[in-house]
C-alpha positions as CSV (number, residue, x, y, z in Angstrom):
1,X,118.4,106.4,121.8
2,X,114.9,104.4,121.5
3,X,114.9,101.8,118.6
4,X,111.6,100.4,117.3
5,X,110.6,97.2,119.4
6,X,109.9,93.8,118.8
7,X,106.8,91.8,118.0
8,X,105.4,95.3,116.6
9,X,105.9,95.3,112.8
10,X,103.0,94.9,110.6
11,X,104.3,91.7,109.8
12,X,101.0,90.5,108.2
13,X,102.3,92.8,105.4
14,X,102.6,89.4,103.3
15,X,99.0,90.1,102.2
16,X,99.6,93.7,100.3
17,X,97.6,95.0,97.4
18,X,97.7,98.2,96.5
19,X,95.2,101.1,96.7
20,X,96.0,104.4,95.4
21,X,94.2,107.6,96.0
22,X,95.6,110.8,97.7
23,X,94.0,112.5,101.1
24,X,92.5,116.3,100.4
25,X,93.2,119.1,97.9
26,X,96.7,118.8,99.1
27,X,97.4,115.7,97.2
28,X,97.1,114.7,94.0
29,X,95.7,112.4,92.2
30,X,98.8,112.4,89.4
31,X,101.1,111.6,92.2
32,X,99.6,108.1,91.8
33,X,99.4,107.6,88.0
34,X,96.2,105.5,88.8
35,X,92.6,105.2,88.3
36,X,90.6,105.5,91.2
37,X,87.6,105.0,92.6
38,X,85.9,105.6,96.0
39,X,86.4,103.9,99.2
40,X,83.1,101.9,100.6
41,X,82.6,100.2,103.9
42,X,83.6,96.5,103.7
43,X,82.2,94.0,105.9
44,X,84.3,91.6,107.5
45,X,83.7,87.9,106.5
46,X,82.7,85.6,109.7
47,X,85.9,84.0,109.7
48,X,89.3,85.6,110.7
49,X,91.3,82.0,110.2
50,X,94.0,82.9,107.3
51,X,92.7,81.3,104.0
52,X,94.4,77.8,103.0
53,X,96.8,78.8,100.0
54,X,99.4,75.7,98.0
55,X,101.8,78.7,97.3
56,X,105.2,78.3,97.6
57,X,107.0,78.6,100.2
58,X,104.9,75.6,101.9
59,X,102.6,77.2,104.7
60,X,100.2,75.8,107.5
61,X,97.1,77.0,108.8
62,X,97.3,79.6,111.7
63,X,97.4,77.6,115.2
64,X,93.8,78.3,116.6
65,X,95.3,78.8,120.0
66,X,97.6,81.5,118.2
67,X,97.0,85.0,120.1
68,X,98.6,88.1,118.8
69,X,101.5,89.6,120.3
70,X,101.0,92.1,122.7
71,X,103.3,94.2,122.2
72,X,102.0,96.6,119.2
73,X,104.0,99.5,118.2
74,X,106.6,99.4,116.4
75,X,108.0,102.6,117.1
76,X,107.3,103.5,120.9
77,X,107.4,106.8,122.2
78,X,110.2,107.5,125.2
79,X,109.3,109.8,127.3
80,X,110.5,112.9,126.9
81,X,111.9,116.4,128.6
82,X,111.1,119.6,127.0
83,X,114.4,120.4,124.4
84,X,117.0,122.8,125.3
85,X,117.3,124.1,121.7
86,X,114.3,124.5,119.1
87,X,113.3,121.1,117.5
88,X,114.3,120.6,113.6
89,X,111.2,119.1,113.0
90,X,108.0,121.2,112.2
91,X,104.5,119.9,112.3
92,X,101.8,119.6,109.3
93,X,98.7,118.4,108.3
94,X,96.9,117.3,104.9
95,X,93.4,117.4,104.0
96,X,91.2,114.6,104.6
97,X,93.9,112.3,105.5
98,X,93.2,110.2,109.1
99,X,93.9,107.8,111.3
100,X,92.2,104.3,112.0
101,X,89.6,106.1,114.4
102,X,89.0,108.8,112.1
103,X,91.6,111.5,113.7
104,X,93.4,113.4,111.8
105,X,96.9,112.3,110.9
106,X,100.1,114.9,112.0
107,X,103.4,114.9,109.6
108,X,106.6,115.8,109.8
109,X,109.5,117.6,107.8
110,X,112.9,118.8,108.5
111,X,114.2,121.6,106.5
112,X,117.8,121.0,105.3
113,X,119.2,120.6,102.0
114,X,116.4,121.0,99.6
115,X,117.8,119.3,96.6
116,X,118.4,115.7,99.1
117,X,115.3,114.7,100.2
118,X,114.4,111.7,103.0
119,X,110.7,110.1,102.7
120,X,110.4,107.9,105.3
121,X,107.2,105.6,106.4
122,X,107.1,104.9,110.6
123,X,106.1,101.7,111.8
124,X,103.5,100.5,113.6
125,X,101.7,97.0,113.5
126,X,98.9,96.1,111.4
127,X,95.6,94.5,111.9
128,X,93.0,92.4,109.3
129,X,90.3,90.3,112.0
130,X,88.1,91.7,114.9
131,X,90.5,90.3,117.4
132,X,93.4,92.2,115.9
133,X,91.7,95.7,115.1
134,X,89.5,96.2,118.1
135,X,91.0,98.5,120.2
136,X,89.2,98.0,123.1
137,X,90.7,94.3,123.2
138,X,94.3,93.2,122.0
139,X,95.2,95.3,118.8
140,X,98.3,94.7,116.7
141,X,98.4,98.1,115.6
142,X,99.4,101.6,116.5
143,X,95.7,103.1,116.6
144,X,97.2,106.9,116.7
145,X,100.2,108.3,115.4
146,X,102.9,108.1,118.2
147,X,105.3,110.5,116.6
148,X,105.5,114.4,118.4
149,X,108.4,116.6,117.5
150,X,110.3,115.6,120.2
151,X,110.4,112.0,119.9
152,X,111.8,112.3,116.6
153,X,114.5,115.0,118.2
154,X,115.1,112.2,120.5
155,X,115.7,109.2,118.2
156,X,119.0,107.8,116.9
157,X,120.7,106.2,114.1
158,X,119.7,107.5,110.5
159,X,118.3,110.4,112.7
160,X,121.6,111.2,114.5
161,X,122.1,114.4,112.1
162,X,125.0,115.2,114.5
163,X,126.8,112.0,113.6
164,X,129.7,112.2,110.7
165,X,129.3,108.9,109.5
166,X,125.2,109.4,108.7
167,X,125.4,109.6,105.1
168,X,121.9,111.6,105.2
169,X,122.5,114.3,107.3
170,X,122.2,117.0,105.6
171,X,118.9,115.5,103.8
172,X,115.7,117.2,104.4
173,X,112.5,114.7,105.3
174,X,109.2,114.0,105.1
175,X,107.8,112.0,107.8
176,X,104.7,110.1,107.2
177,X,103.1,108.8,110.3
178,X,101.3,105.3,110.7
179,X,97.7,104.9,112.2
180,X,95.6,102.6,109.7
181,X,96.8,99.1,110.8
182,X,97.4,98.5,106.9
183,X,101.1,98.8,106.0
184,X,100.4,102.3,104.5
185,X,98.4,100.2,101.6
186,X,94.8,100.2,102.1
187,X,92.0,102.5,101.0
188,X,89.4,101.4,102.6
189,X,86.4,102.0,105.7
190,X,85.7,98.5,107.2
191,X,83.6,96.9,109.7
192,X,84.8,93.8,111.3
193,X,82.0,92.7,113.7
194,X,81.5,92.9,117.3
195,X,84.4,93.6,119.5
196,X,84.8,92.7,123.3
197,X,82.3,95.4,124.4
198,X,79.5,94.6,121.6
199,X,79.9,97.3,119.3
200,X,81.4,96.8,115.9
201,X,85.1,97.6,115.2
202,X,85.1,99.8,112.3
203,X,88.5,100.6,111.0
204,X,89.5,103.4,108.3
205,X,92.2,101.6,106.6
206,X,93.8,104.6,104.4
207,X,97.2,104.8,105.1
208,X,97.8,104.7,101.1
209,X,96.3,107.7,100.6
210,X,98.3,109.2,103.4
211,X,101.3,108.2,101.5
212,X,100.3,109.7,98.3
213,X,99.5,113.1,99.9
214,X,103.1,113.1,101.6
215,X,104.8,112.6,98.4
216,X,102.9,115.8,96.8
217,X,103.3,117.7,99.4
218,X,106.7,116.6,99.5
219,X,107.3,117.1,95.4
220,X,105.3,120.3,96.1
221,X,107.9,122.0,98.9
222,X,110.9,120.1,97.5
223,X,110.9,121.1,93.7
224,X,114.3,121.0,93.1
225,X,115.2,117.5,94.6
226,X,118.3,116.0,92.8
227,X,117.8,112.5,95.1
228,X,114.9,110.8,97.5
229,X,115.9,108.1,99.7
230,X,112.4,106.3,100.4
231,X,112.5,104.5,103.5
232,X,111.4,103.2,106.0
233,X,111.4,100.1,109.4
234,X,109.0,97.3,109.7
235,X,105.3,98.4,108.7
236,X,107.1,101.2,107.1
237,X,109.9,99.1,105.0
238,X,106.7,97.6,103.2
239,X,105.7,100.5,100.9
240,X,109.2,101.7,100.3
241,X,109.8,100.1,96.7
242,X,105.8,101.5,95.1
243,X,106.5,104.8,96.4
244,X,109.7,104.7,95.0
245,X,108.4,103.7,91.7
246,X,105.4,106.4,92.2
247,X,108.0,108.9,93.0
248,X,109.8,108.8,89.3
249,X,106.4,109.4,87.8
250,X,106.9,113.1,89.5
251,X,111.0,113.3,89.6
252,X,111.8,111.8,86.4
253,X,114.8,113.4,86.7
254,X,116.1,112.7,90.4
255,X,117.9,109.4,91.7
256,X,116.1,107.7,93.6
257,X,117.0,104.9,96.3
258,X,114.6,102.7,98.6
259,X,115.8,101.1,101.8
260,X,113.4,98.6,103.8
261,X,114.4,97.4,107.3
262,X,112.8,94.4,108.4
263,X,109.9,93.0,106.0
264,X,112.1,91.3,103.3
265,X,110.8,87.5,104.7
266,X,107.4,87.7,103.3
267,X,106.4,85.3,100.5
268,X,104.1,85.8,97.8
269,X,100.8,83.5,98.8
270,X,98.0,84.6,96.3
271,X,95.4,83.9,98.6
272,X,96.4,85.6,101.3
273,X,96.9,88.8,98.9
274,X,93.6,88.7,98.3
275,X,92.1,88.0,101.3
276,X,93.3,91.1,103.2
277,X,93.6,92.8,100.0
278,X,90.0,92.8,100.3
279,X,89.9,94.1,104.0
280,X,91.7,97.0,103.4
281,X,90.5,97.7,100.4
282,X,93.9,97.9,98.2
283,X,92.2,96.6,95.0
284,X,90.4,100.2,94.7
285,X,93.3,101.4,92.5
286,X,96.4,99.7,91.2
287,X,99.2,102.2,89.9
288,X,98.4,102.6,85.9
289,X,102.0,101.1,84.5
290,X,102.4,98.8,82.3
291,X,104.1,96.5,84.6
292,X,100.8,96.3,86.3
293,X,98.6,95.4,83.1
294,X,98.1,92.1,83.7
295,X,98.2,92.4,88.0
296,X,95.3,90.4,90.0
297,X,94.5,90.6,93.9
298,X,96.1,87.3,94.0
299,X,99.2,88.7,92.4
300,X,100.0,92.0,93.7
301,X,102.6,91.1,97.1
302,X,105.1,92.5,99.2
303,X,107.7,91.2,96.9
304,X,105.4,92.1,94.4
305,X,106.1,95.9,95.0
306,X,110.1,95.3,93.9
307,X,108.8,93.6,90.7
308,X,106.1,95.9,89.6
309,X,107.6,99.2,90.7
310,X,111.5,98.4,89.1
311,X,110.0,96.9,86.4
312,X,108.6,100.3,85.9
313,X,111.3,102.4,87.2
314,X,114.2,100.6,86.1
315,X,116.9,103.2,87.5
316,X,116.3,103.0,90.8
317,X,118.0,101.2,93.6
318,X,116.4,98.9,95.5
319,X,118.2,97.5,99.0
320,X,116.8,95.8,101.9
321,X,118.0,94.9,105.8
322,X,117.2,92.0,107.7
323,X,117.9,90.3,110.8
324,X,118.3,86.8,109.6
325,X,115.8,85.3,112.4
326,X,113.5,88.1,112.9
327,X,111.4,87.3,116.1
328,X,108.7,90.1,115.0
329,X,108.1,88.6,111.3
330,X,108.5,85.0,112.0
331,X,105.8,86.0,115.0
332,X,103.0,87.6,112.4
333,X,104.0,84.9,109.4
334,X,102.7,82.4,111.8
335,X,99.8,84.1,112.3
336,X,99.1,84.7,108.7
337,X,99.8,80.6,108.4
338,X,103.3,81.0,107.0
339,X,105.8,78.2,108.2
340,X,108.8,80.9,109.3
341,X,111.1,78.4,111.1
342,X,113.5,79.0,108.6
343,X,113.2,82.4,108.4
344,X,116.1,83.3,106.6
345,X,115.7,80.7,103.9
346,X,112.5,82.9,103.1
347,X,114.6,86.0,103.3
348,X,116.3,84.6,100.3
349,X,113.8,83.3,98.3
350,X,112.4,86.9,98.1
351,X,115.1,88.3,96.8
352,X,115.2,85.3,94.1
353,X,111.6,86.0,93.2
354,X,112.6,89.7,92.2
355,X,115.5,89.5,91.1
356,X,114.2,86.3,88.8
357,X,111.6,88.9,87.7
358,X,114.7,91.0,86.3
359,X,114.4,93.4,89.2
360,X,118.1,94.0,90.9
361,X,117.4,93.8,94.9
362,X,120.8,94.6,97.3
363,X,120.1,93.0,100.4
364,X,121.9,93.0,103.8
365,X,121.2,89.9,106.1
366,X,122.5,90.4,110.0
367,X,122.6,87.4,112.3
368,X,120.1,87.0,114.8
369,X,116.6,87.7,115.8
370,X,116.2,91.3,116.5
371,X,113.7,93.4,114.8
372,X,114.6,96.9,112.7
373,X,118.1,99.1,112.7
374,X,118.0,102.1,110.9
375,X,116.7,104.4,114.0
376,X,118.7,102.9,116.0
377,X,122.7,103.4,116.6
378,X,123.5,99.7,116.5
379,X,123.1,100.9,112.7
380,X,126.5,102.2,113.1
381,X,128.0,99.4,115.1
382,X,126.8,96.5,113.1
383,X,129.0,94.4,111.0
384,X,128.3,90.9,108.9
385,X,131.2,88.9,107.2
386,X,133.9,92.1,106.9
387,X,131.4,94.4,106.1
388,X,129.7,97.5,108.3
389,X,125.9,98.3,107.7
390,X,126.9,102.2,107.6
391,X,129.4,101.4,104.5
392,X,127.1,99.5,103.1
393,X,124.0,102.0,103.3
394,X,126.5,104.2,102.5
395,X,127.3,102.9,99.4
396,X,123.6,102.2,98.4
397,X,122.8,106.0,98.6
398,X,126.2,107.6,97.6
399,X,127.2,105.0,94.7
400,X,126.2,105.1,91.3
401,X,125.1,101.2,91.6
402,X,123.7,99.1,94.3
403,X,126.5,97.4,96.7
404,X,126.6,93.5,96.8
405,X,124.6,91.2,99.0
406,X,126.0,90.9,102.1
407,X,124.5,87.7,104.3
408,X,125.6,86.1,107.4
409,X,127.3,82.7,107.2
410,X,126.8,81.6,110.3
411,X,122.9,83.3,111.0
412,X,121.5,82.0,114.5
């Protein structure tokens, strides 16, 4: 089965802000629990160097040599053969919602047990500079949604529904696809200059109100849930814990449970939350809780997300997988000017930002450098210090609390 690929997460996800407003009639706007306002078209500032930031952990400016990876997606299409039986997933669209070009944006859902539902964000790269976004040079982003019916028939792990040790197998799903280059978290139309062939690269970063408008439609055709696993790999592990906490705002009543695979090594640095913050346009609308009264550009971060959204939503469980030297986000950190030598020492000091927030976080830290799991079948093979990942995502969903940390002793 294909897993997602290295060097393709949108690993610059250490810059998040939130925006929040929904695509079309189809979503709405009480799925957030925001104020909003309009989207306008954002002009690029001159510079695409990272901004210099003191924030712990220490960080160093961005090599000027650096190039992006070029590998992009983070969830490649195989090629495929038509299917012998009818595919369990069915196609939709939503109003208004598009891609990075403009397209329109296809979902997904499988039908299955309607009370246990999966919401689960694809990844895909990300991009916040003319050299990243143009997509008639280098891009670090999936500019279209790679996702067709088949692929998704085709893939493994989590989406093995055949397998007796998938403890979501009988869960329907929603399937948001990923084609804004901003981690499912910007709300925003901007123009970043000149590309390679002189005309400007203008990039409609609204992946979050993608989001929103899967989670209606999702609440919408799943009124009963009893439990929604939000999760997600790479780009798509970033938004896992808001929606999470957007998601009990609708199902006050269901259990909720986030998983992220591979994007648990990004620090906070305020200035770099900001600084794309204002590129994609995710300080158009921050979710109206009061955990967020007080939240600032320079605040609102990846690990952000766990504090705001469990401060918020106390009752849900939070858990997160990571390869301990993750080629793909120590690749992008040093992009974004974040020393990641050490990148499970980061890994860990993430968690102790949340959980020092009073946010419970159960984490699951796998030696060496690979990049994402969960769609993969090495989810079932995998085993750290005694303990198999499938027991311990198991546990996670199933259980009435989160399981214990599990790290590697011996990472590299």
């Amino acid at each position: 089965m294909q897993r997602s690929h290295r060097l393709s997460a949108a690993v610059s996800v250490v810059f998040l802000v939130v925006a929040i407003s929904a695509c079309g009639d189809d979503a709405s706007g009480d799925a957030a629990t925001a104020t909003t306002s309009a989207a306008t078209t954002t002009t690029a500032p001159a510079t695409t160097e990272a901004p210099a930031t003191t924030a712990a952990p220490p960080t160093t400016a961005a090599p000027a040599t650096t190039e992006a990876p070029a590998t992009t997606t983070a969830e490649t299409v195989p090629e495929t053969t038509e299917a012998a039986q009818p595919s369990a997933w069915s196609s939709f669209e939503l109003d208004d919602c598009q891609c990075s070009d403009g397209s329109e944006v296809t979902f997904f859902q499988r039908d299955a047990d309607p009370t246990k539902v999966v919401l689960y964000f694809e990844g895909g790269g990300a991009c916040f500079s003319v050299e990243t976004c143009d997509p008639n040079g280098d891009p670090t982003y999936s500019q279209t949604a790679p996702a067709t019916s088949e692929f998704l028939d085709d893939r493994g792990g989590l989406f093995d529904f055949e397998n007796a040790e998938n403890p979501i197998a009988d869960y329907s799903f929603v399937y948001v696809p990923y084609c804004t280059g901003d981690v499912h978290s910007g709300d925003e139309t901007t123009d970043y200059g000149p590309g390679v062939d002189g005309e400007n690269v203008v990039i409609e970063h609204h992946g979050f109100p993608n989001g929103v408008a899967a989670l209606d439609h999702l609440v919408e055709n799943f009124p009963d849930i009893e439990q929604l696993v939000v999760t997600g790999v790479s780009a798509g592990s970033v938004p896992t814990p808001l929606f999470a906490g957007l998601a009990t705002d609708l199902l006050p009543d269901a259990d909720i449970v986030t998983l992220g695979d591979s994007s648990g090594a990004y620090p906070d640095v305020p200035a770099l939350n900001a600084g794309i913050g204002a590129l994609w346009g995710t300080q158009n609308a921050v979710p109206d809780w009061e955990s967020t009264v007080d939240v600032t550009a320079e605040t609102w971060s990846l690990p952000g997300y766990y504090v705001y959204a469990g401060l918020h939503a106390p009752n849900v469980r939070f858990g997160r997988f990571d390869f301990a030297f993750d080629e793909t986000q120590s690749t992008f950190s040093a992009l974004a000017g974040v020393a990641a030598d050490d990148l499970v020492s980061l890994i860990d000091a993430t968690e102790q930002m949340v959980e020092d927030a009073g946010v419970p976080v159960a984490k699951y830290v796998a030696a060496g450098d690979d990049h994402t799991i969960i769609a993969s079948d090495e989810v079932y093979e995998m085993e750290t210090e005694g303990v198999r990942l499938i027991d311990w995502i198991t546990e996670l969903i199933t259980g009435a609390a989160a399981p214990p940390d599990v790290r590697c002793v011996t990472c590299d």
